[in-house]
mmJSON file of the N, C-alpha and C atoms, coordinates in Angstrom:
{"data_MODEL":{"atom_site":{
"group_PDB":["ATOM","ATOM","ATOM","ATOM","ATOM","ATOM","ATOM","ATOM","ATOM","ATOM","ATOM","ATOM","ATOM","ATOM","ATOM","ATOM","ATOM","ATOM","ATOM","ATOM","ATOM","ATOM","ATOM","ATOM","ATOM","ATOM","ATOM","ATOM","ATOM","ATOM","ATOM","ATOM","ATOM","ATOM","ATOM","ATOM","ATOM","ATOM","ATOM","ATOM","ATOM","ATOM","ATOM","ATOM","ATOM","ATOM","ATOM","ATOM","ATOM","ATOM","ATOM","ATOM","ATOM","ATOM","ATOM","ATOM","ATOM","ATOM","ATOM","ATOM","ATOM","ATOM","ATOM","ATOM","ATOM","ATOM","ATOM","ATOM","ATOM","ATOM","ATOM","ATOM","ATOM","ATOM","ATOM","ATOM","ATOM","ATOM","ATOM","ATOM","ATOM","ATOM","ATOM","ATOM","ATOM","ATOM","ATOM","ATOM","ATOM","ATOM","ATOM","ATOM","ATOM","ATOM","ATOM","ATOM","ATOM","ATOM","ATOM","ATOM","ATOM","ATOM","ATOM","ATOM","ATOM","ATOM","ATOM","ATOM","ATOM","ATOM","ATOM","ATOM","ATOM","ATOM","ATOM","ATOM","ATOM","ATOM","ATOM","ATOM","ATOM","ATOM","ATOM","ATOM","ATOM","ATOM","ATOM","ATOM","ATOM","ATOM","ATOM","ATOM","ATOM","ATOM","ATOM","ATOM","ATOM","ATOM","ATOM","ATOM","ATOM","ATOM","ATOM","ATOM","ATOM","ATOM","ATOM","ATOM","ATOM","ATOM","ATOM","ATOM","ATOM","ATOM","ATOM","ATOM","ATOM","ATOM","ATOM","ATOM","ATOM","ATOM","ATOM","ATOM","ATOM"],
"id":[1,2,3,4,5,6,7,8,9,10,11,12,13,14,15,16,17,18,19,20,21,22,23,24,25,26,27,28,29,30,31,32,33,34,35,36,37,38,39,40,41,42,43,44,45,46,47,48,49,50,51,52,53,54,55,56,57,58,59,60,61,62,63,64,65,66,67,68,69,70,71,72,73,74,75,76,77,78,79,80,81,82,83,84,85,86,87,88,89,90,91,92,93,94,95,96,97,98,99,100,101,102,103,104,105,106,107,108,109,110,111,112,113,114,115,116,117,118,119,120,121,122,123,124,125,126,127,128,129,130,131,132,133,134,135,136,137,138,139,140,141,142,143,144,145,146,147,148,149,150,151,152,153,154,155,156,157,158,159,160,161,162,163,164,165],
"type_symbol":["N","C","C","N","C","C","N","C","C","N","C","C","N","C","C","N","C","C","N","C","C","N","C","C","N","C","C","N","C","C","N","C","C","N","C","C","N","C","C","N","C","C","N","C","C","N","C","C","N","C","C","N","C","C","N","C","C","N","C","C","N","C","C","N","C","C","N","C","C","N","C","C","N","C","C","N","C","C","N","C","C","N","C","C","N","C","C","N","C","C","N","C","C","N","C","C","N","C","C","N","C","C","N","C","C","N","C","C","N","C","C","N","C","C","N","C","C","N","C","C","N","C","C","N","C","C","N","C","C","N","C","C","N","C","C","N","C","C","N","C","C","N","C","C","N","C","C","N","C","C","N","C","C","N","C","C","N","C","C","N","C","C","N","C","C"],
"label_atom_id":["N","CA","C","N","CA","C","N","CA","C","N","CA","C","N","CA","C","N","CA","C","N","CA","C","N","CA","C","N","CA","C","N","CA","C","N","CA","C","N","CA","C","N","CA","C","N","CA","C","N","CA","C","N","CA","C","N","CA","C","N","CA","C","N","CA","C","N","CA","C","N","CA","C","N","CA","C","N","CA","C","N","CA","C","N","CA","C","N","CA","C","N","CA","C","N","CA","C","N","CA","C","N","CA","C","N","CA","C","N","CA","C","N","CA","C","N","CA","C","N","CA","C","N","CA","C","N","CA","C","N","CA","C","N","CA","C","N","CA","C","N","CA","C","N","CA","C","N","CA","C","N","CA","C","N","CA","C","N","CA","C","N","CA","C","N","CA","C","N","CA","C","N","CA","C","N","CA","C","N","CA","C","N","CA","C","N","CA","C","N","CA","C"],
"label_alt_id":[null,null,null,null,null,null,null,null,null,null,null,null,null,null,null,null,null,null,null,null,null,null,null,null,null,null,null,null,null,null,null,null,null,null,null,null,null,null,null,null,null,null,null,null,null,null,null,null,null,null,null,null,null,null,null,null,null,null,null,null,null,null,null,null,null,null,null,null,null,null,null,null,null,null,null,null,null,null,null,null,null,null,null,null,null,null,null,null,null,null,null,null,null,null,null,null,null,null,null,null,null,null,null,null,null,null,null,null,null,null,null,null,null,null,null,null,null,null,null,null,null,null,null,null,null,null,null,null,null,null,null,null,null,null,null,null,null,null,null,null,null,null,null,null,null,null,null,null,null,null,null,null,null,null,null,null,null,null,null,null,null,null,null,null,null],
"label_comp_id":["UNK","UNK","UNK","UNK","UNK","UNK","UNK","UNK","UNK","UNK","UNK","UNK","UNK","UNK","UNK","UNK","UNK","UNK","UNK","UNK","UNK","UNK","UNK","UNK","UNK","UNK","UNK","UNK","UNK","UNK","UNK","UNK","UNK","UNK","UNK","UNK","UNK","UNK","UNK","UNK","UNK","UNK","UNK","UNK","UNK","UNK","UNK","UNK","UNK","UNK","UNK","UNK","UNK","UNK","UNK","UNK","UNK","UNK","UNK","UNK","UNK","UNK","UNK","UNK","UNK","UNK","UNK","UNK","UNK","UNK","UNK","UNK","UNK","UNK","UNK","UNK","UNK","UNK","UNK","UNK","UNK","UNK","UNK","UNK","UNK","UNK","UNK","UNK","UNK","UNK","UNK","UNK","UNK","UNK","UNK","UNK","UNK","UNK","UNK","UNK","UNK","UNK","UNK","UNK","UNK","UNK","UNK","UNK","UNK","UNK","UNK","UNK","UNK","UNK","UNK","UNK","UNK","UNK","UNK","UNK","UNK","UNK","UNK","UNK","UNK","UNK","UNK","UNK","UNK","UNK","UNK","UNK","UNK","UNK","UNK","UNK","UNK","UNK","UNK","UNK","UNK","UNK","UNK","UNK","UNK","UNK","UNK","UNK","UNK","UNK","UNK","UNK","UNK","UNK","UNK","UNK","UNK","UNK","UNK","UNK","UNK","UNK","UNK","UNK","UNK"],
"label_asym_id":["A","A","A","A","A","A","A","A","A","A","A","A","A","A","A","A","A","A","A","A","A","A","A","A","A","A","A","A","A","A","A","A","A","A","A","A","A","A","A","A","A","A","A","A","A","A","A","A","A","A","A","A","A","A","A","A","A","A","A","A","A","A","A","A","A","A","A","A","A","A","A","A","A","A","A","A","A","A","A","A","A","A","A","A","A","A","A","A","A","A","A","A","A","A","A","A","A","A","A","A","A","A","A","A","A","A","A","A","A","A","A","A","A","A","A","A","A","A","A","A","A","A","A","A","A","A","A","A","A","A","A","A","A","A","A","A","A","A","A","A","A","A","A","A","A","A","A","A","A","A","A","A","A","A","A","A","A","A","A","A","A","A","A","A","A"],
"label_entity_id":["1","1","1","1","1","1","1","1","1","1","1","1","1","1","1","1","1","1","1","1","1","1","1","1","1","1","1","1","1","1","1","1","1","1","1","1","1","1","1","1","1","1","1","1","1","1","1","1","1","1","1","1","1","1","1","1","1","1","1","1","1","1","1","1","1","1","1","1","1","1","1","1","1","1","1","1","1","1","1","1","1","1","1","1","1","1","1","1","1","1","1","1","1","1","1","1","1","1","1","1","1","1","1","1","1","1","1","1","1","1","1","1","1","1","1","1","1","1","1","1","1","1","1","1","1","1","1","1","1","1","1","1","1","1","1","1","1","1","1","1","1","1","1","1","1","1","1","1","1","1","1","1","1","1","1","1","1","1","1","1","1","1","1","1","1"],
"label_seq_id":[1,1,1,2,2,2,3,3,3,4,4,4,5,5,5,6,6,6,7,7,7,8,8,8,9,9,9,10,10,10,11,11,11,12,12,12,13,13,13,14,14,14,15,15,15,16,16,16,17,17,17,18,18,18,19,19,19,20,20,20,21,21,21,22,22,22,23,23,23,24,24,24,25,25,25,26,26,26,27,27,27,28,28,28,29,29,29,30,30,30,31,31,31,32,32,32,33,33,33,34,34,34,35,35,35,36,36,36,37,37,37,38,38,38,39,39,39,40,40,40,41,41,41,42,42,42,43,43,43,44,44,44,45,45,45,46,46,46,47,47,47,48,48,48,49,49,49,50,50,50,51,51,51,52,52,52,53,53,53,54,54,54,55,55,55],
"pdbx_PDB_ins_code":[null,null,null,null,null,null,null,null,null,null,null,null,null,null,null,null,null,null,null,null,null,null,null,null,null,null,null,null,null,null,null,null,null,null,null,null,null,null,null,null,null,null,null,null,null,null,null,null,null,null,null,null,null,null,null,null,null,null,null,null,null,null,null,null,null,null,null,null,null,null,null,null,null,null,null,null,null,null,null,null,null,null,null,null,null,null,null,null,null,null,null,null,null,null,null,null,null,null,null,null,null,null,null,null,null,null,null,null,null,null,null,null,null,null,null,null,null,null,null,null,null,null,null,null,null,null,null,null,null,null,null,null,null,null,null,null,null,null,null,null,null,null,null,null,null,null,null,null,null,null,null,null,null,null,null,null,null,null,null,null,null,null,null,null,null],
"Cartn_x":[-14.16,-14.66,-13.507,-13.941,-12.717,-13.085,-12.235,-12.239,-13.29,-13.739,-14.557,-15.978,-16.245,-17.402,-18.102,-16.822,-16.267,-17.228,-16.351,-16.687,-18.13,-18.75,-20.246,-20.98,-20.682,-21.323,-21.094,-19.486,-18.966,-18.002,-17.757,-17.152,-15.45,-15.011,-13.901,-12.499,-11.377,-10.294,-9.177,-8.46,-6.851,-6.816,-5.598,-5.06,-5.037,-5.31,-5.505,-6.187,-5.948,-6.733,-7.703,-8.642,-10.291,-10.21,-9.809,-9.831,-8.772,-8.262,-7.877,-8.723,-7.792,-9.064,-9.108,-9.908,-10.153,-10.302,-9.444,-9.849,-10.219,-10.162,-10.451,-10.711,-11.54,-11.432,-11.22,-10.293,-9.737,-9.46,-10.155,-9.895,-8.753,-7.736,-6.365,-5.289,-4.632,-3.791,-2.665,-2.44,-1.647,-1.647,-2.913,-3.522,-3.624,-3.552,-3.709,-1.948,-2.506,-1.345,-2.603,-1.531,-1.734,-3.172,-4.162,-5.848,-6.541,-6.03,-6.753,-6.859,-8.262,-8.477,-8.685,-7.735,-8.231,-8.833,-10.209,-11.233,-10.52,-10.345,-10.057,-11.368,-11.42,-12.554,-12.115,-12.745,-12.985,-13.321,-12.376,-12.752,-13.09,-13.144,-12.812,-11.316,-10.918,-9.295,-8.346,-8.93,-7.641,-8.598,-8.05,-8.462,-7.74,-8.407,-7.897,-7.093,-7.463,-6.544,-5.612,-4.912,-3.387,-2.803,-3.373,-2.652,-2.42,-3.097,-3.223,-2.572,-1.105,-0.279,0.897,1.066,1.072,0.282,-0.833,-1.766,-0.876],
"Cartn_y":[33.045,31.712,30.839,29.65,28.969,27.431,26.597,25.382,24.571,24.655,23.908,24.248,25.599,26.277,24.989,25.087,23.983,22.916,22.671,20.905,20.337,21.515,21.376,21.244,21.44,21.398,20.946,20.17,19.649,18.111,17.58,16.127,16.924,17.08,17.533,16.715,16.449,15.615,16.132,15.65,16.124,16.111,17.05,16.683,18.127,19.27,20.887,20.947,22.11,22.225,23.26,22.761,22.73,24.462,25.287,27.045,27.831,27.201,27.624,28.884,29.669,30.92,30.456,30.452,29.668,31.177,31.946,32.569,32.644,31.439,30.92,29.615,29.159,27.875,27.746,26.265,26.416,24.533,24.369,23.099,22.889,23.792,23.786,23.867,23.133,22.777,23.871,24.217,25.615,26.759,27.069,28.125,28.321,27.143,27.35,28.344,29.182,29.072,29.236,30.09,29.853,30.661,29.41,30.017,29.615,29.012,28.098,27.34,26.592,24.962,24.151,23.594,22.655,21.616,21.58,20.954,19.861,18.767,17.062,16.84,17.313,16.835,15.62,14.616,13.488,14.401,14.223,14.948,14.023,13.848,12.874,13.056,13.875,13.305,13.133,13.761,13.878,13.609,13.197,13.206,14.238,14.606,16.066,15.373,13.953,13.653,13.403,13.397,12.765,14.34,15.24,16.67,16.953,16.298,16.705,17.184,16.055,16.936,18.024,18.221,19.353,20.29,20.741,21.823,21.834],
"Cartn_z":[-4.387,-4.179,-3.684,-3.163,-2.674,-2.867,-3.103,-3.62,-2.653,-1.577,-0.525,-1.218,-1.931,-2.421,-3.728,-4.719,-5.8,-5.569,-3.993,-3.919,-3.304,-3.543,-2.683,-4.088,-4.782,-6.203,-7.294,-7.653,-8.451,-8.076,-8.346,-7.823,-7.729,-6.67,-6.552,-5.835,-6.821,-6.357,-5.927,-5.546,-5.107,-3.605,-3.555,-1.856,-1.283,-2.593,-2.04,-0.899,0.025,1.27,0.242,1.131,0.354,0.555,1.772,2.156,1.007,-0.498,-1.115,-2.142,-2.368,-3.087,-4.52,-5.574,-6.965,-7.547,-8.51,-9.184,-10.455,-10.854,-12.795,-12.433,-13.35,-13.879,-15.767,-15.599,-17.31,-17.335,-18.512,-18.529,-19.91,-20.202,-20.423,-19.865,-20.099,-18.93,-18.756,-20.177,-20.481,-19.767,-19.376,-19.043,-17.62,-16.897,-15.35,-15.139,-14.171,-12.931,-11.653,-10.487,-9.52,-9.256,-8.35,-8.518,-8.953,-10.18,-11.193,-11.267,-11.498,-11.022,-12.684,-12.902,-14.035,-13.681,-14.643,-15.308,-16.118,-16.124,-16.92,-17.505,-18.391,-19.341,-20.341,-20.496,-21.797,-22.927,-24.113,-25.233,-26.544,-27.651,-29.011,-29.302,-29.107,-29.458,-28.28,-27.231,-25.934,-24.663,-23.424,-22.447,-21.289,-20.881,-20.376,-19.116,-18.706,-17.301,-17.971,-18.646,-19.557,-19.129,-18.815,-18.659,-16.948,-16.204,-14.815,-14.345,-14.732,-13.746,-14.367,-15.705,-16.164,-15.913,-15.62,-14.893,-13.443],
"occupancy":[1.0,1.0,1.0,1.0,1.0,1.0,1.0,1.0,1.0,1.0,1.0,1.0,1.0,1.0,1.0,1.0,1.0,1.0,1.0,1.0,1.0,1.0,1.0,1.0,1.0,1.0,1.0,1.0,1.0,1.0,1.0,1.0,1.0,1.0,1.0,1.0,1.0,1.0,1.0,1.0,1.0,1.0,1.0,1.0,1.0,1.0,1.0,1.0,1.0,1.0,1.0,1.0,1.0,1.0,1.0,1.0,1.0,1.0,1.0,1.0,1.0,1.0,1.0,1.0,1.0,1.0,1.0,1.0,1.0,1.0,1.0,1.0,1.0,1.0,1.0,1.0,1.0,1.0,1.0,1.0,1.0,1.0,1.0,1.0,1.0,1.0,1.0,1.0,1.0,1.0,1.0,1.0,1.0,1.0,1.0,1.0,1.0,1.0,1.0,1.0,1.0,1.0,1.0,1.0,1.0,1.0,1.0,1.0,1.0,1.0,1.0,1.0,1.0,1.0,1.0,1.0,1.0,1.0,1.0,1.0,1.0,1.0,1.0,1.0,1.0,1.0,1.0,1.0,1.0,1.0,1.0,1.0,1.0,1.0,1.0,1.0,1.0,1.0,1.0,1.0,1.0,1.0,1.0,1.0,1.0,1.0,1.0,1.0,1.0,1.0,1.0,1.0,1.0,1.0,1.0,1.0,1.0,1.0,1.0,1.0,1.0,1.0,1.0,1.0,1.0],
"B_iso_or_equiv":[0.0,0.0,0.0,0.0,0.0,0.0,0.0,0.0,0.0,0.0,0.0,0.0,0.0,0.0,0.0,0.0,0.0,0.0,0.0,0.0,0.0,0.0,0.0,0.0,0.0,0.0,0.0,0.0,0.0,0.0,0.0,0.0,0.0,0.0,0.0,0.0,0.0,0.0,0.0,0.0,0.0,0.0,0.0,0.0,0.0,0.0,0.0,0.0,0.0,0.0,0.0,0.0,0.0,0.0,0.0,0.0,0.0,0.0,0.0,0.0,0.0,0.0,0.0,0.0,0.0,0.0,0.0,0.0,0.0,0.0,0.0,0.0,0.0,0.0,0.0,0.0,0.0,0.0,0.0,0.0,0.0,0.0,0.0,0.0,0.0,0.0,0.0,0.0,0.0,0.0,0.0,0.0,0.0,0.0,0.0,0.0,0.0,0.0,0.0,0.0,0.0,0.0,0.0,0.0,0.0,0.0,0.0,0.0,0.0,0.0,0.0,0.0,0.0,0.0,0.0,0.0,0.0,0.0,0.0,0.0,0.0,0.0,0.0,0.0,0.0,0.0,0.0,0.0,0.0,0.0,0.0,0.0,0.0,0.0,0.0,0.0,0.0,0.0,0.0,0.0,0.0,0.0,0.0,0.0,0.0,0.0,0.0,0.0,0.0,0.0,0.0,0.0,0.0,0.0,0.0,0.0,0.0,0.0,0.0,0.0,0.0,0.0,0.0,0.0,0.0],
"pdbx_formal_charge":[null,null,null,null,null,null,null,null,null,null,null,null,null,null,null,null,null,null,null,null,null,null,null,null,null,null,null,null,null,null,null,null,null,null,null,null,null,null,null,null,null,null,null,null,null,null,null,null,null,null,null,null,null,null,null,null,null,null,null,null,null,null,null,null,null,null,null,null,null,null,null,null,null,null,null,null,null,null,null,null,null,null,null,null,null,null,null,null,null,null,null,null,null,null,null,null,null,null,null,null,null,null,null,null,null,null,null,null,null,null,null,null,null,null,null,null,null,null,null,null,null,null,null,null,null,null,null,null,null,null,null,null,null,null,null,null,null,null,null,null,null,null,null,null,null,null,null,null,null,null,null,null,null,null,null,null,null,null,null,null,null,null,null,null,null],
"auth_seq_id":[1,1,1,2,2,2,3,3,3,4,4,4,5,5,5,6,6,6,7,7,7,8,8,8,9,9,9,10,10,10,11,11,11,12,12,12,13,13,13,14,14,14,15,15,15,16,16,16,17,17,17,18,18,18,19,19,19,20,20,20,21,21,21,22,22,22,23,23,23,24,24,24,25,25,25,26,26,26,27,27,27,28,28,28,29,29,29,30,30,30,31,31,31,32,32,32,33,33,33,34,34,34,35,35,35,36,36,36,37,37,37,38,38,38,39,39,39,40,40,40,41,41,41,42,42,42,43,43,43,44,44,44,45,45,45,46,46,46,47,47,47,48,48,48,49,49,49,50,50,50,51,51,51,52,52,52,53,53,53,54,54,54,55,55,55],
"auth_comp_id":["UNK","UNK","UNK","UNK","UNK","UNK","UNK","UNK","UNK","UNK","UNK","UNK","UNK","UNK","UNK","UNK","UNK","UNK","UNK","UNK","UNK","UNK","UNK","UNK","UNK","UNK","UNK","UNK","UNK","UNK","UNK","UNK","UNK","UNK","UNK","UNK","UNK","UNK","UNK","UNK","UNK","UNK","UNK","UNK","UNK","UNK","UNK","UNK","UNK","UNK","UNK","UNK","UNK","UNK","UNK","UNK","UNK","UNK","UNK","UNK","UNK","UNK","UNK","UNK","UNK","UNK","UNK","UNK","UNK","UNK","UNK","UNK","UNK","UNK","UNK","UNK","UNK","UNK","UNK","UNK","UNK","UNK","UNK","UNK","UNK","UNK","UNK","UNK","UNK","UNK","UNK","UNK","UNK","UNK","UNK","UNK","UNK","UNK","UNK","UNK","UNK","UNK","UNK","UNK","UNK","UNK","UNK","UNK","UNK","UNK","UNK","UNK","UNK","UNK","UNK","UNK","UNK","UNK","UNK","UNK","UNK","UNK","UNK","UNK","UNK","UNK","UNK","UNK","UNK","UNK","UNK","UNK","UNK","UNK","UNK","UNK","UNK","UNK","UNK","UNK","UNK","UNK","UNK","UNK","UNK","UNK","UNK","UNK","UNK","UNK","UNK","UNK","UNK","UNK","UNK","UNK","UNK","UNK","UNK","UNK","UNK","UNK","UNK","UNK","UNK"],
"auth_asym_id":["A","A","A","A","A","A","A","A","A","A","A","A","A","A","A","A","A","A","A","A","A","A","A","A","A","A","A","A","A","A","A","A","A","A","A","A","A","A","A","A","A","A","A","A","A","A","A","A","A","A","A","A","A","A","A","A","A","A","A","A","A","A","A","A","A","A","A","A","A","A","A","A","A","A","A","A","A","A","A","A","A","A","A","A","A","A","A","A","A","A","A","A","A","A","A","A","A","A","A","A","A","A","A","A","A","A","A","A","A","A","A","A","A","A","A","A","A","A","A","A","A","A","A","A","A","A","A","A","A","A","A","A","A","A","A","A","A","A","A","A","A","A","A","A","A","A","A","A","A","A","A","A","A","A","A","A","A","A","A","A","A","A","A","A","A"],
"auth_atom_id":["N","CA","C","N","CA","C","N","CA","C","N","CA","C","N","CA","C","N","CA","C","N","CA","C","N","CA","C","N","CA","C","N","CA","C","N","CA","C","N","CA","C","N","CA","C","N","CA","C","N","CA","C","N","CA","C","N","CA","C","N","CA","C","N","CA","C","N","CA","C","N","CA","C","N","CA","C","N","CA","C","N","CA","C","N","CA","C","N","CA","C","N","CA","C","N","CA","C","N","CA","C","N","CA","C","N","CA","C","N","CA","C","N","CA","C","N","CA","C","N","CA","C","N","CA","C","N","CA","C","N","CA","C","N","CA","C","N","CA","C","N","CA","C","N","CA","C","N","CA","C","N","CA","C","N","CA","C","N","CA","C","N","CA","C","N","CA","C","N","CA","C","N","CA","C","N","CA","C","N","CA","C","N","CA","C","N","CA","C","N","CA","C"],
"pdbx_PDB_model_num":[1,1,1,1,1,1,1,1,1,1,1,1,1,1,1,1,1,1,1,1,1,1,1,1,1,1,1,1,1,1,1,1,1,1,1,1,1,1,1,1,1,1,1,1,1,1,1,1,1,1,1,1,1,1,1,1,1,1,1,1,1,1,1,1,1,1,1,1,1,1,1,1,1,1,1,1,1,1,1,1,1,1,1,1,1,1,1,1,1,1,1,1,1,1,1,1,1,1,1,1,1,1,1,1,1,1,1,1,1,1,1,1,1,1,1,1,1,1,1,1,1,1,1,1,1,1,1,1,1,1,1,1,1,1,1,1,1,1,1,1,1,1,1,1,1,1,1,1,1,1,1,1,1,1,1,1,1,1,1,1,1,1,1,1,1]
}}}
């Protein structure tokens, strides 16, 4: 799949060229490397954009 696929179906941000290949999605920020698209989710204790750019 590739991030342009993503953005046809999900509200998708950043400055990535959209022909990137996505092999995971993880909305921990820990957990991304390269492929992996973190998810910024609103949580009750944390807000996942406070991690962005650690992902």
């Amino acid at each position: 799949m590739h991030l342009k696929d993503l953005a046809g179906i999900l509200p998708v941000e950043g400055t990535a060229s959209r022909d990137l290949e996505v092999t995971g999605l993880s909305s921990d920020s820990r957990a991304v490397k390269t492929g992996v698209v973190f998810f910024a989710l609103a949580g009750s204790k944390a807000d996942g954009s406070a991690y962005a750019a650690d992902a």
